[in-house]
C-alpha positions as CSV (number, residue, x, y, z in Angstrom):
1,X,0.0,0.0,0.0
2,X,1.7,3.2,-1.1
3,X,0.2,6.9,0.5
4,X,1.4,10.3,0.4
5,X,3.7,11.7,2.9
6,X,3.2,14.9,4.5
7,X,6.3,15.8,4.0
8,X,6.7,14.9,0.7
9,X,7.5,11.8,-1.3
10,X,5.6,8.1,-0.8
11,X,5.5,6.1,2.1
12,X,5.5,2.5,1.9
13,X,3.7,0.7,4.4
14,X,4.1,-3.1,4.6
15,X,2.2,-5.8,6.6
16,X,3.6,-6.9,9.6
17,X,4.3,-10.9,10.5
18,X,1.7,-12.2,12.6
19,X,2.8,-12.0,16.6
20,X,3.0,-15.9,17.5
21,X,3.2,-16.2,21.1
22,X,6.1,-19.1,22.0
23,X,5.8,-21.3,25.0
24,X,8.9,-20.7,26.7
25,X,8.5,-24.3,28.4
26,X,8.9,-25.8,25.1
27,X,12.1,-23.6,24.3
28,X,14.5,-24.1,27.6
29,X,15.1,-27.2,29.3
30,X,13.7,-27.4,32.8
31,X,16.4,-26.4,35.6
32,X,15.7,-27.1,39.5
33,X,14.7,-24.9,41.4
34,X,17.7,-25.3,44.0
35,X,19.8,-24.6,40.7
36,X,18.1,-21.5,39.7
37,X,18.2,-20.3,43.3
38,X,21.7,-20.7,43.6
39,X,22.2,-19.5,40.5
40,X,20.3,-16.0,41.0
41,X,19.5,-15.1,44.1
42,X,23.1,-16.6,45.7
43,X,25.4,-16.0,43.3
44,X,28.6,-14.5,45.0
45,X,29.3,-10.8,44.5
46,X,32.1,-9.7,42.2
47,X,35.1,-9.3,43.0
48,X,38.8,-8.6,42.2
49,X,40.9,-11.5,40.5
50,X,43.2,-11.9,44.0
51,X,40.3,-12.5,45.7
52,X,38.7,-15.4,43.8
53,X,40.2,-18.1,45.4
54,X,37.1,-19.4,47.2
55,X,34.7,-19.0,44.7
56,X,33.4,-22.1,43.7
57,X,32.3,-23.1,40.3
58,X,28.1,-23.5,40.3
59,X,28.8,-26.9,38.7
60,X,31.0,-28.1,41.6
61,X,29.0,-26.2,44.6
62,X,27.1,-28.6,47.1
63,X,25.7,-25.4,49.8
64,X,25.2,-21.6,49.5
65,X,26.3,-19.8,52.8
66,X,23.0,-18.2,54.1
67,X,24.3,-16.4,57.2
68,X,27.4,-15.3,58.6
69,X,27.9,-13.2,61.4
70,X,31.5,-12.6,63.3
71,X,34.7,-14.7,62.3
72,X,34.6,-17.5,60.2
73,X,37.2,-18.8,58.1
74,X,36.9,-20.8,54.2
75,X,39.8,-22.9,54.2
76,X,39.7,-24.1,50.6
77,X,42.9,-26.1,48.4
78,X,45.7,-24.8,51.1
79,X,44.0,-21.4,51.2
80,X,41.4,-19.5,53.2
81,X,39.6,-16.3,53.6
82,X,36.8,-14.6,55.1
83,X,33.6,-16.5,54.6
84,X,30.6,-14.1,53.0
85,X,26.9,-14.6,53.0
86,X,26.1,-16.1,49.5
87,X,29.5,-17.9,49.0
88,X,29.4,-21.0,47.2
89,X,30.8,-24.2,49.3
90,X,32.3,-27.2,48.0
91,X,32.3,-30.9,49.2
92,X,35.6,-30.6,50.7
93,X,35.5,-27.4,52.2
94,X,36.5,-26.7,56.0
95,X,34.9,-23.9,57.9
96,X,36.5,-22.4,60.9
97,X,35.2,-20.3,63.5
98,X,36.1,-17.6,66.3
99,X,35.1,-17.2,69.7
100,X,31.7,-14.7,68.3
101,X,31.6,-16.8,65.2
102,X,28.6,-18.4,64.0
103,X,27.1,-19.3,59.6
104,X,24.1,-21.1,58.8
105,X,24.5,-23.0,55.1
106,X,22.1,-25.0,52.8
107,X,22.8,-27.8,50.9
108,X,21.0,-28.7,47.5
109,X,19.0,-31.5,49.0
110,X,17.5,-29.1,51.8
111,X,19.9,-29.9,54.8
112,X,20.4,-27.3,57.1
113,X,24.1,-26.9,58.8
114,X,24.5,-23.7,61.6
115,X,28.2,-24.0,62.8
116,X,28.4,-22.5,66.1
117,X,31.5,-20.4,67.8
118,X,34.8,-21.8,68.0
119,X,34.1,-24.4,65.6
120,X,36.4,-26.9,63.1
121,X,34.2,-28.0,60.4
122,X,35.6,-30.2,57.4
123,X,33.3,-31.0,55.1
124,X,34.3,-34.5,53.6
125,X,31.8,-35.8,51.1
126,X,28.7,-34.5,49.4
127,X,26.5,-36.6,47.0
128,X,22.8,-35.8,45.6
129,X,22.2,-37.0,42.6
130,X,18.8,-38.5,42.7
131,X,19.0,-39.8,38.9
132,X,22.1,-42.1,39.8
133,X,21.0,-42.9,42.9
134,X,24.2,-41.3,44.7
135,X,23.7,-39.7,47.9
136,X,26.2,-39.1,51.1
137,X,26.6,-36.3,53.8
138,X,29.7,-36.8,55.2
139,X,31.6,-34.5,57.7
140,X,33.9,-34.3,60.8
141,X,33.3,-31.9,63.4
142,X,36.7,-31.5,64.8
143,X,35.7,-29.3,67.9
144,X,32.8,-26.6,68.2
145,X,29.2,-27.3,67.7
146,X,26.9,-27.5,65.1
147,X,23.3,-27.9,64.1
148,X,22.2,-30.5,61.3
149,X,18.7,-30.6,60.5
150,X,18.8,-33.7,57.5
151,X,16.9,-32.7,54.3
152,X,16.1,-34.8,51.3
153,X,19.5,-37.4,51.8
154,X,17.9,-37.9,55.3
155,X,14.4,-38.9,54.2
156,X,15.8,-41.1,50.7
157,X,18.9,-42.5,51.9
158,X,19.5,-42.3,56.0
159,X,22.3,-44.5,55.7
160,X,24.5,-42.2,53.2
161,X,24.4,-39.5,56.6
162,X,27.4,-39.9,58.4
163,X,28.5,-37.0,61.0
164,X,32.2,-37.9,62.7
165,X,33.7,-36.4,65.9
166,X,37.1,-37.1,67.5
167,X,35.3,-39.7,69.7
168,X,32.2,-40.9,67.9
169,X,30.7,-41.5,64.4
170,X,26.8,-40.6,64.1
171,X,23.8,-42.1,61.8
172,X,21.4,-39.9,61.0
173,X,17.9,-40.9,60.2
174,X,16.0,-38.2,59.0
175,X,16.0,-36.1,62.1
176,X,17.6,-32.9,63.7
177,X,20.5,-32.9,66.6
178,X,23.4,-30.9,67.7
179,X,26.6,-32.0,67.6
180,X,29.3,-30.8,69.6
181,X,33.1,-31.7,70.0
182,X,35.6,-30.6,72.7
């Protein structure tokens, strides 16, 4: 359809395509909703190259740090620094805390750690993969307390739970308890 332009000359005007609403379901493959979480809402601030020695890949994280409050230490691959709210945690990961100390992590199957004051903490091994049937929570609470609360690991596979102290060994089954070594 041509027309006259006020300004002179002739305007061309063209249909446009028909608007075809896409279902966005179709297009993107499905993500968990622990992954988008972690992915959005915790993803660790920027920061300088020196400093990104504890940030840990999304593929290879296993808890997002919820809460921290005083000192408490990431001791990660022969390094450490300050742990931040939103950091990314790793299945071998130690946390270490001072006397006013205190962080409260999540794990991707729901499980709920708060390590107390003056706490050693070394994560040893973290499994949830529902698909392959893996699953373990394993860690040894050198000294300090903490509070587990089990999540998903706890209710499918209570015997992959296994919480260590210097002078015991725990099985979880699908509960919540603190744990505290001197």
């Amino acid at each position: 359809m041509n027309a006259s332009h006020p300004m002179g000359g002739t305007a061309v005007c063209t249909p446009h395509p028909p608007v075809v609403a896409v279902d966005r379901a179709k297009r993107l493959p499905a993500l968990p909703t622990w992954l988008l979480v972690a992915l959005l809402a915790f993803a660790p601030p920027l920061r300088p190259a020196a400093a990104q020695m504890v940030t840990a890949p999304v593929a290879e994280a296993v808890a997002v740090v919820k809460r921290v409050s005083g000192a408490v230490q990431l001791h990660r691959g022969g390094g450490q620094q300050a742990l931040k709210e939103g950091d990314s945690l790793l299945a071998s990961d130690r946390l270490v805390s001072g006397a006013d100390g205190m962080a409260a992590v999540v794990f991707r199957d729901g499980t709920r750690l708060t390590v107390g004051a003056s706490t050693d903490l070394q994560l040893r091994r973290y499994a949830f993969e529902p698909k392959a049937e893996d699953y373990a929570f394993d860690l040894y609470l050198a000294k300090g307390r903490t509070v587990y609360a089990s999540g998903k690991i706890g209710k499918l596979a209570p015997q992959s739970v296994r919480l260590e102290t210097p002078t015991a060994t725990v099985g979880v089954r699908g509960t919540r308890l603190i744990l505290e070594a001197e």
